[in-house]
C-alpha positions in Angstrom: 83.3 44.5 84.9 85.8 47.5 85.8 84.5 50.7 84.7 87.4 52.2 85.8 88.0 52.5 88.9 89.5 49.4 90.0 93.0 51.2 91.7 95.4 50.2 89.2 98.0 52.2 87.9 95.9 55.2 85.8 93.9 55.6 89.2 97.3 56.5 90.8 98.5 58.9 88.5 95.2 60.7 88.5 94.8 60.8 91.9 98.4 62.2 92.2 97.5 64.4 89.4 94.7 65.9 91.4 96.7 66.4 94.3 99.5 68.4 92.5 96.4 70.3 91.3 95.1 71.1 94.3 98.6 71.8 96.0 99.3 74.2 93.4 96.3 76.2 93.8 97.1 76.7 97.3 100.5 77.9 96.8 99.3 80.1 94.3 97.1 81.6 96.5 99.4 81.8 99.5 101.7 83.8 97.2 99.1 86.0 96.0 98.5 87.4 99.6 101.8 87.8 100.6 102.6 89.5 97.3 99.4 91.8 98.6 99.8 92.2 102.0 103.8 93.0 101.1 104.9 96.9 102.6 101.4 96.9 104.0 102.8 96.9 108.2 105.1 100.1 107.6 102.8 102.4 105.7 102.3 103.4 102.3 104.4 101.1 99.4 106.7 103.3 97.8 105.2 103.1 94.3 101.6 104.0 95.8 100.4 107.1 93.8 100.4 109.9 96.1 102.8 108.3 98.4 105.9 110.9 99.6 108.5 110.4 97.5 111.9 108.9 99.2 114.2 111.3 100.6 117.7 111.4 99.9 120.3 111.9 102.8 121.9 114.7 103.5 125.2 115.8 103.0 125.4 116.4 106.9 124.3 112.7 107.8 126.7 111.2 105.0 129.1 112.9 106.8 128.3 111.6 109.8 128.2 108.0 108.3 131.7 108.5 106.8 133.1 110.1 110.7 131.6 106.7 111.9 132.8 104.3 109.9 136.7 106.3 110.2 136.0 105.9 114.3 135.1 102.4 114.4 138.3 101.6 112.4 136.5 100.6 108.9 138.2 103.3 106.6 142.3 104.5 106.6 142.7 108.4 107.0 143.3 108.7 103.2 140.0 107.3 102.4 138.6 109.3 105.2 140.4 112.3 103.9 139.5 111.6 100.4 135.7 110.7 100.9 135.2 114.0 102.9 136.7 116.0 100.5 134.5 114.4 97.6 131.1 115.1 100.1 132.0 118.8 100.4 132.5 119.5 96.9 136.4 118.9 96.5 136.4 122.6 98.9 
């Protein structure tokens, strides 16, 4: 008599079956840490309670950006022209 385990086809699927399982628990668990280690190497995560709130840049260094990208040929004078105007406050 079989009781079951004689290797035919329902032995295959369950043993598949239990290595899906098993597979899946792993990746599960691999995501998990990554998800929990992830923003750990560069300090606080950004939506850590009591963290320093991101600063915004300032006019001077969005200037700065815009006199770049002008000298390395990225942006026509108008745009230049235009884009400076609108960072200084149409003055």
């Amino acid at each position: 008599m079989m009781n079951g385990w004689d290797g035919g086809t329902g032995g295959i699927f369950m043993w598949l079956f239990g290595l899906l399982f098993v597979a899946a628990v792993v990746v599960g668990i691999v995501l998990l840490v990554r998800s929990g280690s992830h923003g750990s190497a560069g300090g606080s995560h950004p939506m850590t309670p009591g963290a320093p709130a991101p600063t915004l840049p300032s006019a001077s260094s969005a200037l700065q950006v815009l006199e770049d990208r002008y000298a390395r040929g990225e942006i026509d004078r108008e745009e230049f022209l235009q884009r400076r105007q609108d960072l200084s406050g149409g003055k």
